[in-house]
C-alpha positions as CSV (number, residue, x, y, z in Angstrom):
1,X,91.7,-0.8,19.1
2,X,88.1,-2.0,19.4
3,X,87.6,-5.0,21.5
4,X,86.7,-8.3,20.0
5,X,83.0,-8.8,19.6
6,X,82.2,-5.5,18.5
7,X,84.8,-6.1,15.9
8,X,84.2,-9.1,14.5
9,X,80.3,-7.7,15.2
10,X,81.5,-4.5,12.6
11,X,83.2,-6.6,9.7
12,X,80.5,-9.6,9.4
13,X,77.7,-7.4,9.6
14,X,77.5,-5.7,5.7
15,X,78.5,-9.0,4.5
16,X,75.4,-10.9,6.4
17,X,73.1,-8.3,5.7
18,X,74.3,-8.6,1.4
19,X,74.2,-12.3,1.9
20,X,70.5,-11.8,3.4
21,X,69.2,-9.5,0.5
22,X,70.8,-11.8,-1.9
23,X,69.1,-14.4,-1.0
24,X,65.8,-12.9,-0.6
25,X,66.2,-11.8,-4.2
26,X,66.7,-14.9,-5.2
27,X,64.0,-16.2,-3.5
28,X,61.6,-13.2,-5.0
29,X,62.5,-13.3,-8.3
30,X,60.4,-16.2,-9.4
31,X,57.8,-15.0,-7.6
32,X,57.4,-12.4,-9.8
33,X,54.9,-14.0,-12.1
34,X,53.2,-15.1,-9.3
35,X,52.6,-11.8,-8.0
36,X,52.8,-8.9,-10.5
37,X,49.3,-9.8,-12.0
38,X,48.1,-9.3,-8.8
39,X,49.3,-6.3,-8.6
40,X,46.4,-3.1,-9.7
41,X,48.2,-1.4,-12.2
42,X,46.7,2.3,-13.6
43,X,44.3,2.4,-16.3
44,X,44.9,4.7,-18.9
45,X,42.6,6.5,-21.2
46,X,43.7,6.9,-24.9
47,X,42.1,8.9,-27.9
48,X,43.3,7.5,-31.1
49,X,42.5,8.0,-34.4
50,X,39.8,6.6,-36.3
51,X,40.6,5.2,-39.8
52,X,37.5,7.2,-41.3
53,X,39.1,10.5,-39.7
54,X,37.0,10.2,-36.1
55,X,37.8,9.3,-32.4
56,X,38.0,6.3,-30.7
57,X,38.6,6.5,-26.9
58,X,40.2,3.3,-25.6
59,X,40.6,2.0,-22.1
60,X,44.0,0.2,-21.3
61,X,45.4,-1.5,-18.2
62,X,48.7,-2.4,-19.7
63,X,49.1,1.1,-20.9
64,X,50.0,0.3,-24.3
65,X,46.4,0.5,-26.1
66,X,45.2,-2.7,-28.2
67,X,45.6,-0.6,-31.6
68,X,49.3,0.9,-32.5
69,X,50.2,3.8,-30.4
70,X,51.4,5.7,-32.8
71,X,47.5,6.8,-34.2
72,X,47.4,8.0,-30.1
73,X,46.3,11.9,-30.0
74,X,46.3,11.8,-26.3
75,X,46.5,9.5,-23.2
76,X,44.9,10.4,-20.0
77,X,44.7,8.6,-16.4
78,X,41.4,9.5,-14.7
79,X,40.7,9.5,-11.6
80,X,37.2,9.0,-11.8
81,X,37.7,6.0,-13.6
82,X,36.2,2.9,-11.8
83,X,37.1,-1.0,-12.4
84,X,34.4,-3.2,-11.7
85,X,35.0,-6.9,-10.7
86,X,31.7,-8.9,-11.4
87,X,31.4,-12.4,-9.7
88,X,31.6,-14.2,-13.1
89,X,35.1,-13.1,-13.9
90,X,34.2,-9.9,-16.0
91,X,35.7,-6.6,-15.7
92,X,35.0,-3.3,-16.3
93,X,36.7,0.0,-17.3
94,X,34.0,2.9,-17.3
95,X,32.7,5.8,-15.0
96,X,29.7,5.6,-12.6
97,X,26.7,8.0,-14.2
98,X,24.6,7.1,-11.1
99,X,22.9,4.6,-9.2
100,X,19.2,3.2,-10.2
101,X,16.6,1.8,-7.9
102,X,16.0,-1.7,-8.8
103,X,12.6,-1.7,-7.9
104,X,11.4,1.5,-8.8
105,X,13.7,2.6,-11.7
106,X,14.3,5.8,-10.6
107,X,17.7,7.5,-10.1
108,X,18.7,8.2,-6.9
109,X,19.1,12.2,-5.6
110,X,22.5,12.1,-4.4
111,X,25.2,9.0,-4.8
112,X,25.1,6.9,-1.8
113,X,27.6,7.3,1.0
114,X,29.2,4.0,0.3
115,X,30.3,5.1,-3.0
116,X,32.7,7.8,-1.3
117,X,35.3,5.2,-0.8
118,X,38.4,4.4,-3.5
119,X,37.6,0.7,-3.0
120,X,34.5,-0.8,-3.0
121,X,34.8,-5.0,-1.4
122,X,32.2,-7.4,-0.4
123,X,28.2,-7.4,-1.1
124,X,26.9,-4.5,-2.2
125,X,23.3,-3.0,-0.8
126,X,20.8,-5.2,-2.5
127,X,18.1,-3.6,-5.0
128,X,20.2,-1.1,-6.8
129,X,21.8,-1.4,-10.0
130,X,25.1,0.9,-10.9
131,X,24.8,3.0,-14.2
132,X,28.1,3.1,-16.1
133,X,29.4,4.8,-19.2
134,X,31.7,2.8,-20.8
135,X,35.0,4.1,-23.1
136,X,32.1,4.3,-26.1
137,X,29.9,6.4,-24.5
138,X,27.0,4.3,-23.6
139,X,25.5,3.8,-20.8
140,X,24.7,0.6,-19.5
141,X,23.3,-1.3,-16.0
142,X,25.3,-3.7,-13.9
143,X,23.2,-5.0,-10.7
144,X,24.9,-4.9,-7.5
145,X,24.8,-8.1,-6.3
146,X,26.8,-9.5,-9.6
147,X,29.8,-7.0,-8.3
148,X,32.5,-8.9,-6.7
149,X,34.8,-5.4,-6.1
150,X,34.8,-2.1,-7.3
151,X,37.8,0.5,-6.9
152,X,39.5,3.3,-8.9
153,X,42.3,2.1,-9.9
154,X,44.1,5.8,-10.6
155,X,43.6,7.0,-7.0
156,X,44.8,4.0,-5.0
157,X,48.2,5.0,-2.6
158,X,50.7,2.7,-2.3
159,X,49.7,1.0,0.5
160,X,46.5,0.7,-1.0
161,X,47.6,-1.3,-3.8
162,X,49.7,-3.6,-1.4
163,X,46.8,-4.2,0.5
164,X,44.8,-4.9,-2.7
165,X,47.0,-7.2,-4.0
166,X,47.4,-8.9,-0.6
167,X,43.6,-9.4,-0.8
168,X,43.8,-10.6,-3.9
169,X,46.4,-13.3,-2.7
170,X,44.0,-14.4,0.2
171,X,41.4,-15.0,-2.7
172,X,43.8,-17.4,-5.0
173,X,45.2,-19.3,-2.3
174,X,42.5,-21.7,-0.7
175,X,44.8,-24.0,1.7
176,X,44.1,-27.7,1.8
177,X,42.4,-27.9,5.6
178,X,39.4,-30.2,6.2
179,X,37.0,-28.6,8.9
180,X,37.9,-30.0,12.3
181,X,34.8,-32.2,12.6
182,X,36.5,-34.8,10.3
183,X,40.2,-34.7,11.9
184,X,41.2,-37.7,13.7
185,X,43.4,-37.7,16.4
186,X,44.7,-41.4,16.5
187,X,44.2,-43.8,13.7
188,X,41.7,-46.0,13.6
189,X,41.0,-49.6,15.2
């Protein structure tokens, strides 16, 4: 016979610990709206028939393309694939041809080093401008200093796309602080 407190410890302790994840379900599940569109979902790539008897290659987040799936002859999720944040709200699906020199309007050698990375956050190096092929096959120019973030969505990990998302949260949620300069500590006289 076990002595009391481990016990009472051993029949309590499921029954806290289904109370606890009940609860934080419960909690969670309305944040679900909240929270899922922040989360970076894959970007698929899907070749569908044309109505004239052509190809049509269509980018889709969602994974369902904006056209019936059934014309789909093939669906694809590359990993070179880059999405493209701009500071005005904009987003783009497409692949990175190269990087241009602003100024001189020549195409650089080799891609810079700071295009390596999956993710891509914060100002980037001033005077360039990003060529990109989008899902029609023409190329266009985006400057660098109009994109917000740039990251390939097929190649994030896991943690990746927590941290992502978390970031993304950060961004939303402003909280309601005035600076410290204009705090008073007692009310006035």
């Amino acid at each position: 016979m076990l002595p009391r407190l481990p016990s009472t410890l051993l029949r309590t302790l499921p029954a806290g610990a289904a109370l606890l994840v009940a609860i934080l379900v419960a909690v969670a599940w309305p944040a679900r709206h909240v929270l899922l569109p922040l989360w970076p979902t894959s970007v698929d790539e899907w070749l569908l028939a044309d109505p004239e008897g052509g190809l049509e290659r269509e980018f889709a987040a969602e994974s369902v393309p904006g056209r019936d799936p059934s014309h789909a002859l093939a669906r694809n999720r590359p990993i070179s694939l880059w999405r493209v944040e701009m500071r005005s709200g904009q987003v783009i699906h497409s692949w990175l041809a190269g990087v241009r020199d602003a100024e001189s309007g020549q195409l650089l050698a080799a891609r810079p080093a700071w295009l390596g990375s999956r993710r891509i956050d914060g100002p980037l190096p001033t005077a360039r401008l990003l060529v990109l092929m989008g899902e029609d096959g023409n190329y266009s120019e985006v400057e660098t200093s109009a994109v917000a973030r740039m990251f390939r969505p097929n190649e994030l990990a896991w943690h990746e796309r927590f941290d992502l998302a978390l970031d993304r949260f950060r961004e939303i949620w402003i909280w309601p602080l005035r600076p410290a300069s204009k705090m008073r500590m007692a009310p006035p006289r």
